[in-house]
C-alpha positions as CSV (number, residue, x, y, z in Angstrom):
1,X,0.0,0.0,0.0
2,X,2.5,2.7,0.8
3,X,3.9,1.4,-2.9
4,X,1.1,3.0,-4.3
5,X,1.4,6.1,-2.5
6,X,4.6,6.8,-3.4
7,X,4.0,5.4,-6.8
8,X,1.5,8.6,-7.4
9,X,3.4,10.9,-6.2
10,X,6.0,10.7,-8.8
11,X,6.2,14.3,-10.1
12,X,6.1,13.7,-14.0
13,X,3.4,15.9,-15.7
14,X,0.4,14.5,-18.0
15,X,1.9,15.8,-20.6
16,X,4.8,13.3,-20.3
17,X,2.8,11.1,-19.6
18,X,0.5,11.6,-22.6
19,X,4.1,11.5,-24.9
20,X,4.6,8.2,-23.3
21,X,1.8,6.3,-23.9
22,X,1.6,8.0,-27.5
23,X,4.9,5.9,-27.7
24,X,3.7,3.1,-26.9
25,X,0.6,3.3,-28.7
26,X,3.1,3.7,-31.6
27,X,5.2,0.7,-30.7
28,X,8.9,2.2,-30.9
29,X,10.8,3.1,-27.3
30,X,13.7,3.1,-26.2
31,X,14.8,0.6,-23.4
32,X,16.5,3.8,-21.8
33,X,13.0,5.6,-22.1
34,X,10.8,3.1,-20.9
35,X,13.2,2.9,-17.5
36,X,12.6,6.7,-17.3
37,X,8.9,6.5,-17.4
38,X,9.3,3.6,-15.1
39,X,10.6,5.5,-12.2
40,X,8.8,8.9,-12.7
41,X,5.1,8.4,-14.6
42,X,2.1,8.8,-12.4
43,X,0.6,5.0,-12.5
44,X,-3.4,7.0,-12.2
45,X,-1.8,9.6,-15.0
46,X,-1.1,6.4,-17.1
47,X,-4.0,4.8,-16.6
48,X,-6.5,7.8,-17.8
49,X,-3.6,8.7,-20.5
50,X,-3.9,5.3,-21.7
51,X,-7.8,5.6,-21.8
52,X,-7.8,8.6,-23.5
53,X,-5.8,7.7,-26.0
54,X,-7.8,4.9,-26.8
55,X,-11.1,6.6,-26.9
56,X,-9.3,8.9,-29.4
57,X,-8.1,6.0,-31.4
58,X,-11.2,4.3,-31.6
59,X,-12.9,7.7,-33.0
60,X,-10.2,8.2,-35.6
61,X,-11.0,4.7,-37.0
62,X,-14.8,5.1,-36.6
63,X,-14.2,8.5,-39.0
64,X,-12.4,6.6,-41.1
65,X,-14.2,3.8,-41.7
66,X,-17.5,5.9,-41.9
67,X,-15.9,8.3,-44.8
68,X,-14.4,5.6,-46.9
69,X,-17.6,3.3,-47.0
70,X,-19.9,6.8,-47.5
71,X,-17.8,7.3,-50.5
C-alpha cells in the first residue's frame, strides 16, 4: 500500500505522460526511455492517458471507416 502512495506521487506531468503512452501506442521506445517513465510516470496519470488515447483511437477509425464506406 504505501507502494502505491509513493508510486502517485511521482512528479512527471500528463503531458509526459500523454508522450509516453503515444509511444507506446506507436510501438517504438527506447529501453532507456521506458526505465525513465518507469521511475517517474504517475501510475493514475497512465491509466487515464492510456484511456484517452484509446477513446481517441477508436474515433479516428470510426471517422475513417465511416468516410471511406460513404464514399
Amino acid at each position: 500500500m504505501q507502494d502505491l502512495k509513493e508510486a502517485s506521487k511521482r512528479k512527471a506531468s500528463f503531458g509526459a505522460t500523454m508522450k509516453a503512452i503515444l509511444w507506446a501506442f506507436f510501438g517504438v521506445r527506447k529501453k532507456s526511455g521506458y526505465e525513465q517513465d518507469t521511475s517517474q510516470l504517475n501510475p493514475v496519470h497512465v491509466i487515464i492517458a492510456g484511456l484517452i488515447a484509446a477513446v481517441i483511437f477508436i474515433v479516428t477509425l470510426l471517422l475513417i471507416v465511416k468516410s471511406v464506406v460513404a464514399s
